[in-house]
PyMOL Python script that loads the backbone (N, CA, C, O; Angstrom):
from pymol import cmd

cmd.read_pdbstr("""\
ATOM      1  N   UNK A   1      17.028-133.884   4.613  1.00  0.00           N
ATOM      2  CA  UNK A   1      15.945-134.250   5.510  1.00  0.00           C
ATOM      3  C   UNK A   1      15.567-133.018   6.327  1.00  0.00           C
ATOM      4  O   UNK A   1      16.341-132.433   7.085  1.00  0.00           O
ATOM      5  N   UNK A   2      14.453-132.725   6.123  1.00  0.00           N
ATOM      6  CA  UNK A   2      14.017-131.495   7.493  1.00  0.00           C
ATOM      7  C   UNK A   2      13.574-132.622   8.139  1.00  0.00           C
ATOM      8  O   UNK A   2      13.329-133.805   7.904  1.00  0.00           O
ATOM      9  N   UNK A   3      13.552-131.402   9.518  1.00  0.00           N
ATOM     10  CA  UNK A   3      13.117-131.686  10.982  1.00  0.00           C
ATOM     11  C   UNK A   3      11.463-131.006  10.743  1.00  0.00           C
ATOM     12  O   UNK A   3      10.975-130.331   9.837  1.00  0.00           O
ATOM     13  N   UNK A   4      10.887-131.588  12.101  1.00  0.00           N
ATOM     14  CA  UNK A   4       9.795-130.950  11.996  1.00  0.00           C
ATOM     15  C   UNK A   4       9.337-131.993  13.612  1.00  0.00           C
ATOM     16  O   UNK A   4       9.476-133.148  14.013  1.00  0.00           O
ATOM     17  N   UNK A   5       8.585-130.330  14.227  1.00  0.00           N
ATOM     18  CA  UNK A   5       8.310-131.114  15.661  1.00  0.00           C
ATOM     19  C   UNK A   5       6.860-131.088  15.580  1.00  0.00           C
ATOM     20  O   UNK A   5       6.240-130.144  15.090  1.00  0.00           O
ATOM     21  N   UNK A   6       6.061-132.651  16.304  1.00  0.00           N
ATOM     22  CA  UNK A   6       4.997-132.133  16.518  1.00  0.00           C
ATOM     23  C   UNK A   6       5.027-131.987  18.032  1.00  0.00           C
ATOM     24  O   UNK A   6       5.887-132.490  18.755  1.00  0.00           O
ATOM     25  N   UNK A   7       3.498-130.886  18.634  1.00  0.00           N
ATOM     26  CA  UNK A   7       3.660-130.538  19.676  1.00  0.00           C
ATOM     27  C   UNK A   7       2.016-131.096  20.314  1.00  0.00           C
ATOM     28  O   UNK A   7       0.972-130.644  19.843  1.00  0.00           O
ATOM     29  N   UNK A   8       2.044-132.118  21.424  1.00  0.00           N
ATOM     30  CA  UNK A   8       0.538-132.221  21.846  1.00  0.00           C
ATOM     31  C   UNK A   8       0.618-132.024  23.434  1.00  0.00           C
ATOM     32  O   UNK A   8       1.575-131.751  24.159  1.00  0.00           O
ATOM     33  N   UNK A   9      -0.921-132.294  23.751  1.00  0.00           N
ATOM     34  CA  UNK A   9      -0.389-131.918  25.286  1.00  0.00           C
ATOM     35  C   UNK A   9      -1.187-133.751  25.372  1.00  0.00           C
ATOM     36  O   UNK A   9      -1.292-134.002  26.573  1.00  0.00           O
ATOM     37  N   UNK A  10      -1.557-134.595  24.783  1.00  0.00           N
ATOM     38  CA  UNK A  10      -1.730-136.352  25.304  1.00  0.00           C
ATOM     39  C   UNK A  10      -3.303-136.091  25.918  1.00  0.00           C
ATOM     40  O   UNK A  10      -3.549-136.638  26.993  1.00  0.00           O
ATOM     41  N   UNK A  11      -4.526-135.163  25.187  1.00  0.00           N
ATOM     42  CA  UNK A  11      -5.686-134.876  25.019  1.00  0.00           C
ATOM     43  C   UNK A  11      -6.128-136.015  23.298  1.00  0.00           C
ATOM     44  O   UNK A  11      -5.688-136.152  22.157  1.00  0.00           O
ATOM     45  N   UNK A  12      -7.213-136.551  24.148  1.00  0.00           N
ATOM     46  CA  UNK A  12      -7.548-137.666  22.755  1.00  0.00           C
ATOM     47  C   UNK A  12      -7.767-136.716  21.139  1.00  0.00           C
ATOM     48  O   UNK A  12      -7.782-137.340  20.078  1.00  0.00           O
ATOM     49  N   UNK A  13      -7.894-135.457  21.166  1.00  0.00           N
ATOM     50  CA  UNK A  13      -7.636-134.851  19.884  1.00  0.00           C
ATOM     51  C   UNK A  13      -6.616-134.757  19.628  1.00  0.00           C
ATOM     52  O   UNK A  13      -6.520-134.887  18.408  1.00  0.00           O
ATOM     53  N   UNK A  14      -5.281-134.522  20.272  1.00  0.00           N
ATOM     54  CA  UNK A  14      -3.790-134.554  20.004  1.00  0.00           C
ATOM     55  C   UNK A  14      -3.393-135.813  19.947  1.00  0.00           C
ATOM     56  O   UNK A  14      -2.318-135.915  19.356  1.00  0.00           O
ATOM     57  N   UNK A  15      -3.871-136.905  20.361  1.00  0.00           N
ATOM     58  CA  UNK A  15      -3.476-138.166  19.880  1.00  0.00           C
ATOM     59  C   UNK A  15      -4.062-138.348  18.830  1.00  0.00           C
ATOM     60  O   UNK A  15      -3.414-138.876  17.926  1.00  0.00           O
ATOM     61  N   UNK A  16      -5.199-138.051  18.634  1.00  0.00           N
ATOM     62  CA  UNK A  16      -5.652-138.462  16.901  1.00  0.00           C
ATOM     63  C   UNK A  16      -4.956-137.973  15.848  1.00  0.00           C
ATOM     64  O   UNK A  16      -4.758-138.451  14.731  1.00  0.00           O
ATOM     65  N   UNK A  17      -4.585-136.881  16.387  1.00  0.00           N
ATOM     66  CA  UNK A  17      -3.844-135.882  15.037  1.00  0.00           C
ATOM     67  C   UNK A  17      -2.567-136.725  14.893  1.00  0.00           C
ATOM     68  O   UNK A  17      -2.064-137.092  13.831  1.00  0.00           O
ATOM     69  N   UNK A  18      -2.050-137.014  16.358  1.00  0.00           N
ATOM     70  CA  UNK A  18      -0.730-137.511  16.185  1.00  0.00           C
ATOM     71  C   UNK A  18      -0.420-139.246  15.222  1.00  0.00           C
ATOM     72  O   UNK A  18       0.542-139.655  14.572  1.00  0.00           O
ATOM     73  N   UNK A  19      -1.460-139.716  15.494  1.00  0.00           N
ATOM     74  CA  UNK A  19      -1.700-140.906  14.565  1.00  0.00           C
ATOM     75  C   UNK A  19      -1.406-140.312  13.306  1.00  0.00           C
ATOM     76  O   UNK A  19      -0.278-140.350  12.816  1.00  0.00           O
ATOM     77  N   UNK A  20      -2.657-139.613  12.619  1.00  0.00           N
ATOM     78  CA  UNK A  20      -3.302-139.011  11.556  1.00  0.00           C
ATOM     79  C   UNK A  20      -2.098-138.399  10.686  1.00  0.00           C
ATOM     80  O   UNK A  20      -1.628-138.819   9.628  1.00  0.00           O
ATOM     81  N   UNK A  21      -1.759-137.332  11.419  1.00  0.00           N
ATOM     82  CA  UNK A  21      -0.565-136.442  11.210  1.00  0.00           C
ATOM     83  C   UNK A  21       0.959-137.080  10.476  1.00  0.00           C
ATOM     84  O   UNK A  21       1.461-137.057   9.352  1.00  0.00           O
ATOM     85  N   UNK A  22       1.336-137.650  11.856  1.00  0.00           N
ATOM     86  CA  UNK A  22       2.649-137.636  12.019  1.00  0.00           C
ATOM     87  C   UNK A  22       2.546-139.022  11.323  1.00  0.00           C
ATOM     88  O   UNK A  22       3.368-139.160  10.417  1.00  0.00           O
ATOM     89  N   UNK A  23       1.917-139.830  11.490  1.00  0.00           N
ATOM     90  CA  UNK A  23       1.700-141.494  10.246  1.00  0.00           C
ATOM     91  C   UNK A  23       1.877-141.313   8.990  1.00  0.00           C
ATOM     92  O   UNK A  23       2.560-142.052   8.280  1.00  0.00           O
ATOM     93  N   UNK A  24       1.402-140.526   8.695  1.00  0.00           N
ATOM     94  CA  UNK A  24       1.414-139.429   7.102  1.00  0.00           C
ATOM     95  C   UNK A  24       2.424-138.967   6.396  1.00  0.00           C
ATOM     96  O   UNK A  24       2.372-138.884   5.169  1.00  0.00           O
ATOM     97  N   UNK A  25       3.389-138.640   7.060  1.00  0.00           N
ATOM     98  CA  UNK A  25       4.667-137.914   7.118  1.00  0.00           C
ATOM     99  C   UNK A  25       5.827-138.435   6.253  1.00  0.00           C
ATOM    100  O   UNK A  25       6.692-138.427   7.128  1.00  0.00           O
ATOM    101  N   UNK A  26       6.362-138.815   5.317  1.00  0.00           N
ATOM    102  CA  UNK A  26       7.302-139.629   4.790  1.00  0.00           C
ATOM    103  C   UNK A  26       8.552-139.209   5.564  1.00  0.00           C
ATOM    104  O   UNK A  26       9.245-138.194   5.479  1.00  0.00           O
ATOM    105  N   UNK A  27       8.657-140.600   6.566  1.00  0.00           N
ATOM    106  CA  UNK A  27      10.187-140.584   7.424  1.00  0.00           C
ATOM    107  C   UNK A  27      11.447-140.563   6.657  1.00  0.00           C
ATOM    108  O   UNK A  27      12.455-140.391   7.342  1.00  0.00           O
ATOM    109  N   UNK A  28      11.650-140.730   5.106  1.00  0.00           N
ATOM    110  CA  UNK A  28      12.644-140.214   4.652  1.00  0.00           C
ATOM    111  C   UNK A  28      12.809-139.047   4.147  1.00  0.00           C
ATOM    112  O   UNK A  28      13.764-138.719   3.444  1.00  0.00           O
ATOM    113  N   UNK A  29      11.795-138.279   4.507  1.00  0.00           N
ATOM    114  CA  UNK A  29      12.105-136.941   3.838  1.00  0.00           C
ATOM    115  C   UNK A  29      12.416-135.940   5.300  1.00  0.00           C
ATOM    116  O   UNK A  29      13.145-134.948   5.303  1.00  0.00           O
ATOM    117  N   UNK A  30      11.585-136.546   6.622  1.00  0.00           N
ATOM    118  CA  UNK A  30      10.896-135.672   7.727  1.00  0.00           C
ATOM    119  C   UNK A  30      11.745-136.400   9.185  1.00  0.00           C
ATOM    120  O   UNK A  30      11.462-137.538   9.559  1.00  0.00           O
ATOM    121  N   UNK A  31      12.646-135.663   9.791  1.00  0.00           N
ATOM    122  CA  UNK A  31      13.039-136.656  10.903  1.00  0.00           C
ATOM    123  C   UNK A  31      11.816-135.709  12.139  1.00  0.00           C
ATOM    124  O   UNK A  31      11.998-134.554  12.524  1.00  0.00           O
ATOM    125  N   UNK A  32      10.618-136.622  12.543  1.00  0.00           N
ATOM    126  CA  UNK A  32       9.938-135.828  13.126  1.00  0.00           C
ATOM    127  C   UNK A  32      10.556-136.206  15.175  1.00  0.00           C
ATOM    128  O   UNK A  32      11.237-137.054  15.751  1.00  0.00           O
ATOM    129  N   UNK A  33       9.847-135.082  15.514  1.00  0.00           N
ATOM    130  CA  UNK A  33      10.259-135.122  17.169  1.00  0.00           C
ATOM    131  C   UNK A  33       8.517-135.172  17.390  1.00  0.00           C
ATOM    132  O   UNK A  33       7.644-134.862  16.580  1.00  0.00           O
ATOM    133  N   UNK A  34       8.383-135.674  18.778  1.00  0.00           N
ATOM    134  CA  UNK A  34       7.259-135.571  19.048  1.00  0.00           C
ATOM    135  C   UNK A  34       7.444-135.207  20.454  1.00  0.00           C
ATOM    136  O   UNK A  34       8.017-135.942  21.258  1.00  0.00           O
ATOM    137  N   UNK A  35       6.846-133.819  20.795  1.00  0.00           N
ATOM    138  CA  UNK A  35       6.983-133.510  22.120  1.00  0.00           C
ATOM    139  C   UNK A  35       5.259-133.208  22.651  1.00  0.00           C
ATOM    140  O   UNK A  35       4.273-132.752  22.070  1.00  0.00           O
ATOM    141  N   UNK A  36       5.551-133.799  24.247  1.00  0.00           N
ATOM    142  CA  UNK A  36       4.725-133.677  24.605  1.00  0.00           C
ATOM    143  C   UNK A  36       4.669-132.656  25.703  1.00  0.00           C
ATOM    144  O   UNK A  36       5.679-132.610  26.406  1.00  0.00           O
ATOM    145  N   UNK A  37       3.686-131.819  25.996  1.00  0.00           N
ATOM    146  CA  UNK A  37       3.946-130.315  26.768  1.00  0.00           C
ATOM    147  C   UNK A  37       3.219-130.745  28.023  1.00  0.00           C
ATOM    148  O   UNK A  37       3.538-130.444  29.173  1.00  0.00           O
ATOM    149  N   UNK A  38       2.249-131.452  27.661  1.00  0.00           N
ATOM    150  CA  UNK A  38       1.822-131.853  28.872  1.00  0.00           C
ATOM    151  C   UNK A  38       2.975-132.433  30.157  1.00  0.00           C
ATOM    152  O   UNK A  38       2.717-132.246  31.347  1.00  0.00           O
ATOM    153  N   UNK A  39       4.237-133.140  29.699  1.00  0.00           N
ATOM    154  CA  UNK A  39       4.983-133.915  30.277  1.00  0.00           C
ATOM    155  C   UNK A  39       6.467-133.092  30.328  1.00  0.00           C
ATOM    156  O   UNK A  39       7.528-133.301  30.915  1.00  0.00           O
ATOM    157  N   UNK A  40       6.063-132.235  29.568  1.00  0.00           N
ATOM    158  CA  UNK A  40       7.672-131.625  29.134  1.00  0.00           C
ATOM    159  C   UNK A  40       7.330-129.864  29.154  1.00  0.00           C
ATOM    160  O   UNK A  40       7.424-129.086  28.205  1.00  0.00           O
ATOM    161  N   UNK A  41       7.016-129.646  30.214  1.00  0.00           N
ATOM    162  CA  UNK A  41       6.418-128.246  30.252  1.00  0.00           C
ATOM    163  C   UNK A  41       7.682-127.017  30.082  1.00  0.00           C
ATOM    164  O   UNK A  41       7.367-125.831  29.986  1.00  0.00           O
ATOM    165  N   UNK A  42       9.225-127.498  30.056  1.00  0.00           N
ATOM    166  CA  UNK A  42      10.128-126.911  29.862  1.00  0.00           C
ATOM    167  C   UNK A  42      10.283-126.863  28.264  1.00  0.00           C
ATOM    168  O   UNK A  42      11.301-126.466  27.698  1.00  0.00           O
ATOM    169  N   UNK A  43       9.073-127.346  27.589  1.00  0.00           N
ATOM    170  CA  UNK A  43       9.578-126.741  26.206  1.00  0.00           C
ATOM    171  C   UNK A  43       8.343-125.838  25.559  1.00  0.00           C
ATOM    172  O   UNK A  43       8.261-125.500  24.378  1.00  0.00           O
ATOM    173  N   UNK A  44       7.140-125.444  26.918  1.00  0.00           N
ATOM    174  CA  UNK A  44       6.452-124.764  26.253  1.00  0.00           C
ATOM    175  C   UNK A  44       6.673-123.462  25.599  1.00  0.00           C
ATOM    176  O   UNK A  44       5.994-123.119  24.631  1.00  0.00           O
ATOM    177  N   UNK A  45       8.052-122.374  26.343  1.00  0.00           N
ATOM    178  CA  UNK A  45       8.494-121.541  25.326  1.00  0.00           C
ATOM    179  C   UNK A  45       8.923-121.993  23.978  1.00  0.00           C
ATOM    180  O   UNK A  45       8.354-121.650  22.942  1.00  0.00           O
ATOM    181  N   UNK A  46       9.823-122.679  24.033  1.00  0.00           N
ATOM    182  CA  UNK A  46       9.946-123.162  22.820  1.00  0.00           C
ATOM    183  C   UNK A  46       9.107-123.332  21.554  1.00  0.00           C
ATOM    184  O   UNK A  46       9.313-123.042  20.376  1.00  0.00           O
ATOM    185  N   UNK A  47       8.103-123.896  22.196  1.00  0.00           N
ATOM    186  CA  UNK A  47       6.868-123.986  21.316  1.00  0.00           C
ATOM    187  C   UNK A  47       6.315-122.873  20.597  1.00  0.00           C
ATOM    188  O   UNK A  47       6.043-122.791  19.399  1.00  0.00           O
ATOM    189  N   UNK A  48       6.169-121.878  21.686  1.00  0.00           N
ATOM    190  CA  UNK A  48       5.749-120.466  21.771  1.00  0.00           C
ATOM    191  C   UNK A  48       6.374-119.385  20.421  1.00  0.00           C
ATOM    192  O   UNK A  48       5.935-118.564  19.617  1.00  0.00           O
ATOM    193  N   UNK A  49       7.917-120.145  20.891  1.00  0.00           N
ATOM    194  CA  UNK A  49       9.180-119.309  19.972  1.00  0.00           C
ATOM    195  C   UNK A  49       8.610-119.926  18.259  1.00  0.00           C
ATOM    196  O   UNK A  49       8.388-119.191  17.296  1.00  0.00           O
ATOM    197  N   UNK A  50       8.509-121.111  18.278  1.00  0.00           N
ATOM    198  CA  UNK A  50       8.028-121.636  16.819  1.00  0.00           C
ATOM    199  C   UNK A  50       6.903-120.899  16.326  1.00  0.00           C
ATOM    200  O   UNK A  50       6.733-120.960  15.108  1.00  0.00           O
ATOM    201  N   UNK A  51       6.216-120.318  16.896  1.00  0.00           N
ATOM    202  CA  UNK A  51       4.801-120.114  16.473  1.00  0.00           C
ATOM    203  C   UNK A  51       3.474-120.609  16.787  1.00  0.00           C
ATOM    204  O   UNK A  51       2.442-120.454  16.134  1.00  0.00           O
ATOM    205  N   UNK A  52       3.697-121.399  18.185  1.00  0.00           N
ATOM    206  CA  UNK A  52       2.623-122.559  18.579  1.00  0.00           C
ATOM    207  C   UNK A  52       1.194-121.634  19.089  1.00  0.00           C
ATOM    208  O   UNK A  52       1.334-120.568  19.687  1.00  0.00           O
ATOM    209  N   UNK A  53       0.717-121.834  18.975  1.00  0.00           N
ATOM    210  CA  UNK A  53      -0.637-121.035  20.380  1.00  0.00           C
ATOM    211  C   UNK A  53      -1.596-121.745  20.378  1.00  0.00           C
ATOM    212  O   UNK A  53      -2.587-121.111  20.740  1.00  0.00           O
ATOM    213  N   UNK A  54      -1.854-123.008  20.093  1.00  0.00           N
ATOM    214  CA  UNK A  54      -2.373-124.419  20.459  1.00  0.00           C
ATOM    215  C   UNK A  54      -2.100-125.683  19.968  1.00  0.00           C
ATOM    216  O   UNK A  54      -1.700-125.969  18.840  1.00  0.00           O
ATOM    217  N   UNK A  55      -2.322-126.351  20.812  1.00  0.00           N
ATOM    218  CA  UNK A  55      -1.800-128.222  19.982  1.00  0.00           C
ATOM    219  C   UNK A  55      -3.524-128.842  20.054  1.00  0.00           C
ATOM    220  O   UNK A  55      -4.579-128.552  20.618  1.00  0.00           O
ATOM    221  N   UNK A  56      -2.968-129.907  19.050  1.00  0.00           N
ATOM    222  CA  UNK A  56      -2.100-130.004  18.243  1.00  0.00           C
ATOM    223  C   UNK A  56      -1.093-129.398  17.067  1.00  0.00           C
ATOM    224  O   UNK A  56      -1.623-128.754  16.163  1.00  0.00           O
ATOM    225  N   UNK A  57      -0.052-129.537  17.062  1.00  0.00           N
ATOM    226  CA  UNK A  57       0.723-128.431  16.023  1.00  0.00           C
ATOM    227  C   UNK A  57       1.875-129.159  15.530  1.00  0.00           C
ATOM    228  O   UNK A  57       2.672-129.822  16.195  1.00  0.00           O
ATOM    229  N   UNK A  58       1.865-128.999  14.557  1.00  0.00           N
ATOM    230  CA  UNK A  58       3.311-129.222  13.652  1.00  0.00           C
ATOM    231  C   UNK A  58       3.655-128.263  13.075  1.00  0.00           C
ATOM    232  O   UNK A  58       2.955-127.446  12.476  1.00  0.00           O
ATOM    233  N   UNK A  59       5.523-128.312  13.306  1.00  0.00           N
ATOM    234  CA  UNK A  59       6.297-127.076  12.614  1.00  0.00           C
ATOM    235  C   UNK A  59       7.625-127.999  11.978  1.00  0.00           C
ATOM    236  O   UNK A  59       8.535-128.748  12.333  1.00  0.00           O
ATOM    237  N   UNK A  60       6.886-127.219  10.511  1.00  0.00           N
ATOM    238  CA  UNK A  60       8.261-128.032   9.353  1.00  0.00           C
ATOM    239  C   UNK A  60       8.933-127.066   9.104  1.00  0.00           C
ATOM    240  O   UNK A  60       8.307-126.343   8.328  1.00  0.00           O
ATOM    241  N   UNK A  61      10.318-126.482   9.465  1.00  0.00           N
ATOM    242  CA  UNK A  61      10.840-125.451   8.828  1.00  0.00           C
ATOM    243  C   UNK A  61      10.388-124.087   9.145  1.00  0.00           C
ATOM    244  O   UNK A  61      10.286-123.091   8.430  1.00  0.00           O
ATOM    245  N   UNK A  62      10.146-124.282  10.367  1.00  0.00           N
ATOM    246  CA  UNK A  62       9.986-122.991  11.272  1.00  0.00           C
ATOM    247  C   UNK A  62       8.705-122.298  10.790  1.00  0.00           C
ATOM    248  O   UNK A  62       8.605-121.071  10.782  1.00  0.00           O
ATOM    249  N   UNK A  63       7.713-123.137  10.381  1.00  0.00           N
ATOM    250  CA  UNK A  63       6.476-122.532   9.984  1.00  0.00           C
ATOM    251  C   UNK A  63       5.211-123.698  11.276  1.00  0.00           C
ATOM    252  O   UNK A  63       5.271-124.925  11.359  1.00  0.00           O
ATOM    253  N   UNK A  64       4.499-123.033  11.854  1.00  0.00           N
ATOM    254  CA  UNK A  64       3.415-123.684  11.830  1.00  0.00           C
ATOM    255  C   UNK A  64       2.436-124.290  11.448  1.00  0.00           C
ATOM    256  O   UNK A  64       2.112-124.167  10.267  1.00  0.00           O
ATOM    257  N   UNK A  65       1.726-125.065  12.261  1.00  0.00           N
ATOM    258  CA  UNK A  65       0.724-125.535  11.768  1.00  0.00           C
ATOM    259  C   UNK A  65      -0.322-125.935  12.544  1.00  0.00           C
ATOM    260  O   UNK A  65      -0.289-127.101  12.937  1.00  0.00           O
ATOM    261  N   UNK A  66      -1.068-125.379  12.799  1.00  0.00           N
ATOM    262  CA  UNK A  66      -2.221-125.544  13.739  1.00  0.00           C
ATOM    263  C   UNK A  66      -3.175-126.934  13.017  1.00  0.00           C
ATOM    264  O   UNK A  66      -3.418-127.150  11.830  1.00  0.00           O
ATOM    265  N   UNK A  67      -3.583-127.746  14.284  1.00  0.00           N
ATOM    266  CA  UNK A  67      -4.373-129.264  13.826  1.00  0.00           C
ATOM    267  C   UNK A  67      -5.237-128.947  15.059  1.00  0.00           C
ATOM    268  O   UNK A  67      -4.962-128.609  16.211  1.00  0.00           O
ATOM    269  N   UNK A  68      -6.745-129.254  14.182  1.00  0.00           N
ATOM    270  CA  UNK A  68      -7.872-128.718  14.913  1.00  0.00           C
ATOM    271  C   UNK A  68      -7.887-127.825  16.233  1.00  0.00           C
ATOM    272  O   UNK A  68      -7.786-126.607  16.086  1.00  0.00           O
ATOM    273  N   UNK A  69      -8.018-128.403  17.618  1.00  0.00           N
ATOM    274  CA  UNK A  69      -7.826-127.615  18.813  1.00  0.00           C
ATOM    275  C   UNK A  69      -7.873-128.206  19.771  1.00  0.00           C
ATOM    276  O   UNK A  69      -9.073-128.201  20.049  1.00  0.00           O
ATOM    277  N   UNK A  70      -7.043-129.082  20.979  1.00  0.00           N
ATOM    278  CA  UNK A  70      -7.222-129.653  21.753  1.00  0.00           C
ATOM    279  C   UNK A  70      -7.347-128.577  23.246  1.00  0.00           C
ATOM    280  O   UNK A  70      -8.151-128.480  24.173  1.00  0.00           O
ATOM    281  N   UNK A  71      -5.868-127.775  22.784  1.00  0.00           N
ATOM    282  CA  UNK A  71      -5.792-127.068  24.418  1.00  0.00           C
ATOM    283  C   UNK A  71      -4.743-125.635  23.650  1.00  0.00           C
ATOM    284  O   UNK A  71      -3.691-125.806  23.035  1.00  0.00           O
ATOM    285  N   UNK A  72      -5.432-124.258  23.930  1.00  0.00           N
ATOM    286  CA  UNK A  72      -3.904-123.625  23.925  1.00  0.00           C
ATOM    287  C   UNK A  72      -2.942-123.806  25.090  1.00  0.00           C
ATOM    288  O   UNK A  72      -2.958-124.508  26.101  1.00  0.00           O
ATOM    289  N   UNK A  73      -2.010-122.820  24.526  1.00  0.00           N
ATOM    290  CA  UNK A  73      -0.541-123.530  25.554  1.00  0.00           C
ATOM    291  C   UNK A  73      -0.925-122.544  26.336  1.00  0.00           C
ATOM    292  O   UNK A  73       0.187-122.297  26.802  1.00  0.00           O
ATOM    293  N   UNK A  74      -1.642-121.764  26.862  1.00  0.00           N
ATOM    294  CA  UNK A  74      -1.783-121.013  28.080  1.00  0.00           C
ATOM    295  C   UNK A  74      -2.070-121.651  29.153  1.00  0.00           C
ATOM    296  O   UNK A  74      -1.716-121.473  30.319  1.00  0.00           O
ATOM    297  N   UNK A  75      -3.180-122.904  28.353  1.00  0.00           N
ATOM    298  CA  UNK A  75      -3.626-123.442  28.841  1.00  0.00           C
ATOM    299  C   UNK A  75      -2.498-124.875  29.981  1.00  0.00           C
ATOM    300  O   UNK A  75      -2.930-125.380  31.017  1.00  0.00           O
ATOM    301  N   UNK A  76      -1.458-125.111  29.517  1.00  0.00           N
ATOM    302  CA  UNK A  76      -0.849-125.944  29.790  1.00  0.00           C
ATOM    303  C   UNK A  76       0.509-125.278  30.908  1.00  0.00           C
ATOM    304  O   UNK A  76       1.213-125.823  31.757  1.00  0.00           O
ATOM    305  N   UNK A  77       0.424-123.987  30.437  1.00  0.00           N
ATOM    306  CA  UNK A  77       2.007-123.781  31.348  1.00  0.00           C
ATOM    307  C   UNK A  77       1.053-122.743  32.629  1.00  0.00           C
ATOM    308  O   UNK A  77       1.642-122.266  33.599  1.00  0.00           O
TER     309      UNK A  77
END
""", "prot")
cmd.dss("prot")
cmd.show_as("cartoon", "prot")
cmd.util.cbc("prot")
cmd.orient("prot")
């Protein structure tokens, strides 16, 4: 099983993705995390460290993935 986090900041484009996205996902292959930066601003390095530089984003295996554009994380921390 990989991991794979998605990252939003709870902007109605990061909830769509997060429907869209993370609904999509086969939970037996994917144990996903869903963090929110807006609420959890102690993991915006983290994010940073993955490869993030806007959410919506998913990272499977230490790769990114940029989903359309709600907010960069500059924007949030």
């Amino acid at each position: 099983m990989q991991n794979a986090q998605f990252y939003h900041a709870g902007c109605p484009v990061c909830v769509s993705a997060e429907h869209a996205v993370v609904g999509a996902l086969d939970r037996s292959k994917f144990k996903i995390e869903i963090i929110h930066l807006g609420e959890q601003k102690g993991r915006i390095a983290e994010a940073k460290a993955a490869g993030v530089r806007s959410v919506p984003a998913l990272v499977i295996g230490g790769q990114a993935f940029h989903i359309n554009h709600g907010a960069d994380l500059s924007a949030l921390g």
